[in-house]
C-alpha positions in Angstrom: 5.4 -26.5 11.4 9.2 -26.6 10.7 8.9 -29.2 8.0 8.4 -27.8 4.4 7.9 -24.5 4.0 8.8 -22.1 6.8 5.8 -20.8 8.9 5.1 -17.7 10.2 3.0 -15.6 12.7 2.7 -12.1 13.0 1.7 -10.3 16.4 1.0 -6.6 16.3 0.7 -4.6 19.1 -1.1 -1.4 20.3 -4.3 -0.3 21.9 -4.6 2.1 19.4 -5.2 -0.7 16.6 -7.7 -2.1 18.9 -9.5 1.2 19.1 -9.1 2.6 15.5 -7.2 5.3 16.1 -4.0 3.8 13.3 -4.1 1.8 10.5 -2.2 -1.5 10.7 0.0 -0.7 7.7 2.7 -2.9 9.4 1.0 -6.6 9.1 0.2 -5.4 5.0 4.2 -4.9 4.6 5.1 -8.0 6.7 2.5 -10.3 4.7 4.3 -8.8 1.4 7.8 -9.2 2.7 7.5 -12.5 3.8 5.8 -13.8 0.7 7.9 -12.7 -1.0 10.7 -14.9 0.5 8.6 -17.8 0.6 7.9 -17.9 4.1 4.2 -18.5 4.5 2.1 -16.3 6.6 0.0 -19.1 8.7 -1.6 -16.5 11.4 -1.8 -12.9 12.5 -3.2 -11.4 15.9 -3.5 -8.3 17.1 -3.6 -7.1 20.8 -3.1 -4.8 23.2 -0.6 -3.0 25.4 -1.3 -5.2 28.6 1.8 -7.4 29.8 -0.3 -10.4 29.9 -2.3 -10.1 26.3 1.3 -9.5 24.4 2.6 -12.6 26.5 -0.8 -14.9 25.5 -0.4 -13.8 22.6 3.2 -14.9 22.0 2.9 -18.4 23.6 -0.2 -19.2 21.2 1.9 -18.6 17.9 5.1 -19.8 19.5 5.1 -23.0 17.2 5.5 -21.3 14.4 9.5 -21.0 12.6 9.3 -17.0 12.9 7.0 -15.3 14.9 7.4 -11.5 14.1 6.0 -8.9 16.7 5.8 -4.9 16.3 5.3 -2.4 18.6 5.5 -1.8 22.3 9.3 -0.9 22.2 9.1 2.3 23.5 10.3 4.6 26.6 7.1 4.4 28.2 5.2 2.2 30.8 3.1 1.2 28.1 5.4 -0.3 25.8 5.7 -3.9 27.0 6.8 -5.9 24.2 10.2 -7.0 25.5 9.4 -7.6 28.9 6.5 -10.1 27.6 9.2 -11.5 25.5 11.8 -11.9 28.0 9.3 -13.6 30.2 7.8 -16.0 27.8 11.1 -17.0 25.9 12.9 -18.0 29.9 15.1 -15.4 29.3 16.8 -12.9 32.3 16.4 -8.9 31.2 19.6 -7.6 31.6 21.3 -4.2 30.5 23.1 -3.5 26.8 25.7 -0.7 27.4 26.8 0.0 24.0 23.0 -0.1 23.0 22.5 2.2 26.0 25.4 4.7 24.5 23.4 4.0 21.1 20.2 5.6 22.6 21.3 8.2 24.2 23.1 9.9 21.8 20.1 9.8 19.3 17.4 11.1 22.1 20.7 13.5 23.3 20.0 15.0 19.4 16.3 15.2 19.7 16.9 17.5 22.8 19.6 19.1 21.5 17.3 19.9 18.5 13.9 20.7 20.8 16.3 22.9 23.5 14.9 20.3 26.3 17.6 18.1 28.3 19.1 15.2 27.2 19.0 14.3 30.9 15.5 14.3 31.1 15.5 10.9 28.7 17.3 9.2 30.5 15.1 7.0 32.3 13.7 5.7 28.7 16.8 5.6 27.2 17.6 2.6 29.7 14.4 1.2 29.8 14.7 1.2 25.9 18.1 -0.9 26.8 17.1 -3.4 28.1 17.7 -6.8 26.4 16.5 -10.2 27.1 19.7 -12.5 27.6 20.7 -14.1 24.3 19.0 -11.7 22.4 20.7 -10.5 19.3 20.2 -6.8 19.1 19.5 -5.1 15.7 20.4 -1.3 15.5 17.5 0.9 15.8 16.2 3.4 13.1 14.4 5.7 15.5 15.6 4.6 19.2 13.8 1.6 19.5 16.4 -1.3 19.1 15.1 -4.5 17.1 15.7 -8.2 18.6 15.9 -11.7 17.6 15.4 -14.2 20.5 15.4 -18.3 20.5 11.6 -19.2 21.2 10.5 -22.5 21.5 12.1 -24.3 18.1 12.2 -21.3 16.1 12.7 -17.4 16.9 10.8 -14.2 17.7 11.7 -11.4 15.6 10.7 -8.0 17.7 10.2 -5.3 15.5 9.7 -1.5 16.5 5.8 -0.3 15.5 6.3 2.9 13.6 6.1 1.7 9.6 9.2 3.6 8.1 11.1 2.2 11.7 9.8 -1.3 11.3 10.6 -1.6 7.6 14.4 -0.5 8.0 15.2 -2.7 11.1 13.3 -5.8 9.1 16.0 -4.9 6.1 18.6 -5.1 8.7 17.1 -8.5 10.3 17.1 -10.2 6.9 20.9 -10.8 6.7 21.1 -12.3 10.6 21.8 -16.2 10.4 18.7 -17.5 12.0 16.3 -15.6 9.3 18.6 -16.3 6.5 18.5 -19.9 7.2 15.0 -19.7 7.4 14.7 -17.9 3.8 17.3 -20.5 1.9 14.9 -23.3 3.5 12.2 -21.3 1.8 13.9 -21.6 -1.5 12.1 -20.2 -4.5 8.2 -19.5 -4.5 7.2 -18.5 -8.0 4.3 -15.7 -8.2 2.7 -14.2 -11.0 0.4 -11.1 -10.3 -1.8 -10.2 -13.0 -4.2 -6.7 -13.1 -7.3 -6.6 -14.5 -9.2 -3.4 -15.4 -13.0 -3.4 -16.9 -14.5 -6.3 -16.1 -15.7 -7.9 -12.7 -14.7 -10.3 -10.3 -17.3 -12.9 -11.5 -15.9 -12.8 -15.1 -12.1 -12.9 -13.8 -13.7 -16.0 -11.6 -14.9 -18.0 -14.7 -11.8 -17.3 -16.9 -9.8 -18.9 -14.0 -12.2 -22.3 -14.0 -12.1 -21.5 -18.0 -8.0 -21.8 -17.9 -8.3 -24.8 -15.7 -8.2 -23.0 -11.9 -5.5 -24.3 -9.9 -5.7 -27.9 -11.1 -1.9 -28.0 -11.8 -0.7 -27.3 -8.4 -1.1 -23.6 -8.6 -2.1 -21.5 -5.5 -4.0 -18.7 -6.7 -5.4 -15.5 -4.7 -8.4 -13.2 -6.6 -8.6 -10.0 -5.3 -10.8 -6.9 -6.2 -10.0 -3.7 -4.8 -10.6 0.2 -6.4 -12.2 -0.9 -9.1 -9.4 -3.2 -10.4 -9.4 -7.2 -9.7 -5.7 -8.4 -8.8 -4.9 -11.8 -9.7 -1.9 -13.6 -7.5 -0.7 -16.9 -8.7 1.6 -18.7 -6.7 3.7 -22.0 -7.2 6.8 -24.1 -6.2 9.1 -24.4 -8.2 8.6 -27.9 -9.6 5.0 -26.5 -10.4 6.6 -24.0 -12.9 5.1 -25.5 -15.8 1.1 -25.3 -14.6 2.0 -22.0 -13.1 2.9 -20.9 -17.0 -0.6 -22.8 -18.4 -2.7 -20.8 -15.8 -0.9 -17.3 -16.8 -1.6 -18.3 -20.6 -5.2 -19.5 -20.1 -6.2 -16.0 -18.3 -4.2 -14.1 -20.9 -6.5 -15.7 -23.6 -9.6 -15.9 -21.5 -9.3 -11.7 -20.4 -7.4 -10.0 -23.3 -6.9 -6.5 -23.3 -8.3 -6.3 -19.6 -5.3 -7.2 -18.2 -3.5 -4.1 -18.4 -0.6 -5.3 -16.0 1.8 -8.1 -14.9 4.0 -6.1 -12.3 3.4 -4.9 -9.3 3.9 -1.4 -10.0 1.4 1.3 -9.2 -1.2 2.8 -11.8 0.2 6.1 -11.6 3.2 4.3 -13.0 2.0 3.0 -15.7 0.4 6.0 -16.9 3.6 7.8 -16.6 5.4 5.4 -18.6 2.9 5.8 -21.3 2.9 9.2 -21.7 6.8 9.9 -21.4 6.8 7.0 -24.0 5.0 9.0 -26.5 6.5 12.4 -25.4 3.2 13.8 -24.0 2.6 15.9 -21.0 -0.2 16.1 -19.1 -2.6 18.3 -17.1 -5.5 17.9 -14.6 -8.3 19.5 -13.6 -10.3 17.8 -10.4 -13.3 19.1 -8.8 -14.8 16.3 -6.3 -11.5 14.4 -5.9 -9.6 17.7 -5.2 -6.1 17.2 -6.0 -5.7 13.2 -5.7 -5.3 12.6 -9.1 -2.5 14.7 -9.7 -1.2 13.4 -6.1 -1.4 9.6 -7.2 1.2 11.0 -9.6 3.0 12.8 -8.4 3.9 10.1 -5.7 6.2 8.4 -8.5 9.6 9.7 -8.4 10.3 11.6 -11.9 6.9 12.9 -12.5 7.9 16.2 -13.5 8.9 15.3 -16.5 5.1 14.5 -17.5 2.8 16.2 -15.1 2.7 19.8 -15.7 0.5 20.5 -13.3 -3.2 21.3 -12.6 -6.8 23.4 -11.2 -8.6 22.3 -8.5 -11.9 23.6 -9.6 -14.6 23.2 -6.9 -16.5 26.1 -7.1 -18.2 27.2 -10.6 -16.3 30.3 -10.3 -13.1 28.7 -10.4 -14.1 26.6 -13.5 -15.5 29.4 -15.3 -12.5 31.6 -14.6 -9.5 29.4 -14.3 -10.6 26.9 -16.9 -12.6 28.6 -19.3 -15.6 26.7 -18.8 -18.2 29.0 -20.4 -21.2 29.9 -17.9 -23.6 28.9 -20.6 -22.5 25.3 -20.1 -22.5 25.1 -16.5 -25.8 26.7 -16.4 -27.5 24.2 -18.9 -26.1 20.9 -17.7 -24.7 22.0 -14.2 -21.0 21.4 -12.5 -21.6 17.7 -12.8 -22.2 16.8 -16.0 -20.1 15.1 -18.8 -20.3 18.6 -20.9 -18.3 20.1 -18.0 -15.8 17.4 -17.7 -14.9 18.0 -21.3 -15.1 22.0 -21.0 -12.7 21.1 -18.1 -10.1 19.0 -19.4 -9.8 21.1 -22.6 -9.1 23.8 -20.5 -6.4 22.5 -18.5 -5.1 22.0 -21.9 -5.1 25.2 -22.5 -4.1 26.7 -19.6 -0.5 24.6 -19.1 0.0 23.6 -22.5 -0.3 20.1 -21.6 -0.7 17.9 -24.6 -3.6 15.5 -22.7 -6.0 17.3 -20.2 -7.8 14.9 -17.6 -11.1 16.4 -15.5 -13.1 14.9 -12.9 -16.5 15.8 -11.6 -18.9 14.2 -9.5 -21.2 14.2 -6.7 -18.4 12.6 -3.7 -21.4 12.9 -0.3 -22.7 12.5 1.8 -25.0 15.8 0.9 -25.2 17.3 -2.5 -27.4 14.7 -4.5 -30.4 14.8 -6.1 -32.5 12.0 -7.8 -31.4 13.1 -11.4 -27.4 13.6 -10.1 -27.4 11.1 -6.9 -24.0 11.0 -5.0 -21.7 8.5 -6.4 -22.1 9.9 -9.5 -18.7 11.2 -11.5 -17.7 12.7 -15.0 -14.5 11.9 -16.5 -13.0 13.3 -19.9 -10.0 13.0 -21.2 -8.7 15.8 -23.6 -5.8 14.3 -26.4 -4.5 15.1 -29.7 -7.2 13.8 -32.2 -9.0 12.3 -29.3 -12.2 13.0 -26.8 -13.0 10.2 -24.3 -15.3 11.0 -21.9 -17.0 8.2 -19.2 -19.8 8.4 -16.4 -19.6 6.0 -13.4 -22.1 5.4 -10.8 -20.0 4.6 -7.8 -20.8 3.2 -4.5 -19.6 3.7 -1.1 -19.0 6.5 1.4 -17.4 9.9 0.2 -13.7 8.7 0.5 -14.5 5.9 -1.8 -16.1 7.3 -4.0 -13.4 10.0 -4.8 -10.9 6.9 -4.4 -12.6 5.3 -6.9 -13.3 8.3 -9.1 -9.7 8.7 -9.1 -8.7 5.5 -10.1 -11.3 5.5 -13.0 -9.8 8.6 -13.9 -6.3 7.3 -14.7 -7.8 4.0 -16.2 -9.5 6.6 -18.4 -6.0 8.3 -18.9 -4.4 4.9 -19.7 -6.3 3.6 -22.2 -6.7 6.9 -24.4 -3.0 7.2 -24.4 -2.5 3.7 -25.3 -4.7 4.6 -28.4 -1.9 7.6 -29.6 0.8 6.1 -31.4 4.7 7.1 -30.5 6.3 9.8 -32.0 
């Protein structure tokens, strides 16, 4: 595997993955990281806290250039990881004092900050300390240390499990010799990511064989998720050229439903457009309860656009918060696309937001009825000069379809804005 393009393997750690307890956010950030250098991503397994499944595990993908574990690093009898490593890389565990002085003092604040003894950590702050020999040890960002180890003809990369841990130590890795000589053997890998709103994955399917699929060399990935396909098109760099074709052919083939080229989020996008025409904007949510306004607010510098919002469940709340006249909502009920508007004109209203947004629906499991069935959702948007209202008939459980509900709602936002010219 060490000719050509690097290879890597990726084995994640923890009973708790196996049982469903977590999410494996960790193996969706390494896949992205490492991609991104041009190391390709051959294999990923995931096992459990035993010494011997972590140790099976780890001489099945020891062929590969990096193998990259997370997890098990921790002070307790269950976290196994090094010893497994230790044992299957021939190497002696031995004692790290300065990492030991290291640990302490960060679990010595911990107590310090709880009012328990420092003392009482001191058992896993050794344990924690211990190394294989060889091993180059990478400061820790919580108290587990990372490590880089010889294994086989390539290295083991051993990578604490918690996410915001794992991605600071794997910035730290990046810049030892052994994974830098992996990523300039990489070179460049050339990726275009396309986004593609309105249309489904069959159509985005035959504009790729339209624009000549991957005839040219190309590598490309097609990808719906949340209502959106994602198009990833991937070349070497002699391979620039068809890479540039295939971009040009699905431009031509899809149009205006390819609303992005970047990987940045929706919410971003949305924001952009509105600060770029000086508008401010309000929600009003009744079945997705908040997550619109949350989807923005994620984006660092939202305040400037969001002005804020009513979470309108009850009828109550949307006659008395948002205006919605009782006449409405006894006519065409809470879920209907006269409410949505009522709605989003009164967020308008009530903030002084230039662009009101509303969502209402029917999220499940209960609530339905054959003339309103769950899955059903209202979505308005309020603008200067413009109305644009939308009813979707989603699928899927009750976090899916307010997922979903959301995401159609700042779609809904997008393109109305795009429609307003800048002042």
């Amino acid at each position: 595997m060490t000719a050509g393009r690097p290879a890597a393997a990726l084995l994640i750690t923890g009973q708790e993955l196996l049982l469903g307890l977590v999410s494996d956010a960790n193996t969706r950030f390494l896949a992205h990281e490492l991609d991104a250098l041009g190391i390709e991503l051959r294999r990923v397994s995931i096992v459990g806290d035993e010494h011997e499944e972590i140790a099976a595990g780890l001489r099945e993908l020891a062929g590969h250039d990096l193998v990259v574990t997370s997890g098990g690093l921790g002070p307790t009898h269950d976290d196994r990881t090094v010893e497994a490593v230790a044992e299957v890389a021939g190497a002696e565990l031995v004692l790290d004092e300065d990492l030991l002085t290291t640990i302490a003092a960060i679990t010595a604040a911990f107590a310090r900050r709880r009012g328990t003894d420092p003392a009482l950590n001191r058992d896993g702050d050794r344990k924690q300390a211990m190394v294989p020999r060889g091993a180059t040890v990478i400061p820790p960002a919580g108290t587990a240390p990372g490590l880089l180890l010889a294994l086989g003809a390539g290295h083991v990369l051993v990578l604490p499990g918690p996410p915001r841990e794992l991605a600071t130590v794997w910035g730290r890795a990046l810049e030892l010799e052994p994974v830098a000589a992996l990523r300039e053997r990489a070179g460049t890998l050339l990726r275009h990511t396309l986004r593609v709103y309105g249309v489904g994955e069959p159509a985005v399917a035959r504009a790729f064989a339209a624009a000549g699929g991957d005839a040219a060399g190309t590598r490309t990935t097609i990808c719906a998720r949340a209502l959106e396909v994602e198009v990833t098109i991937r070349a070497e760099p002699e391979r620039k050229a068809g890479l540039e074709a295939l971009v040009a052919g699905l431009r031509e083939q899809l149009g205006e439903a390819i609303y992005s080229e970047d990987e940045s989020p929706l919410s971003e996008h949305v924001l952009v457009l509105l600060r770029g025409r000086g508008l401010h904007l309000a929600v009003a949510e009744s079945c997705t309860a908040g997550l619109v306004a949350a989807r923005l607010a994620d984006i660092p510098g939202s305040s400037d656009v969001l002005l804020g919002g009513v979470i309108a469940y009850a009828d109550e709340v949307k006659r008395d918060l948002l205006g919605v006249p009782a006449a409405l909502l006894a006519e065409y009920g809470a879920v209907s696309a006269e409410v949505a508007r009522a709605m989003a004109e009164g967020a308008r209203a009530a903030t002084g937001a230039d662009v009101g947004v509303a969502v209402t629906g029917v999220a499940g499991p209960g609530g339905g009825s054959e003339r309103k069935p769950v899955g059903l959702v209202y979505l308005h948007v309020s603008a200067p000069g413009l109305e644009r209202g939308q009813e979707h008939h989603l699928i899927g459980n009750r976090a899916q379809v307010r997922e979903w509900a959301t995401v159609a709602a700042l779609q809904l936002v997008r393109t109305t804005v795009s429609q307003i010219t800048p002042s």
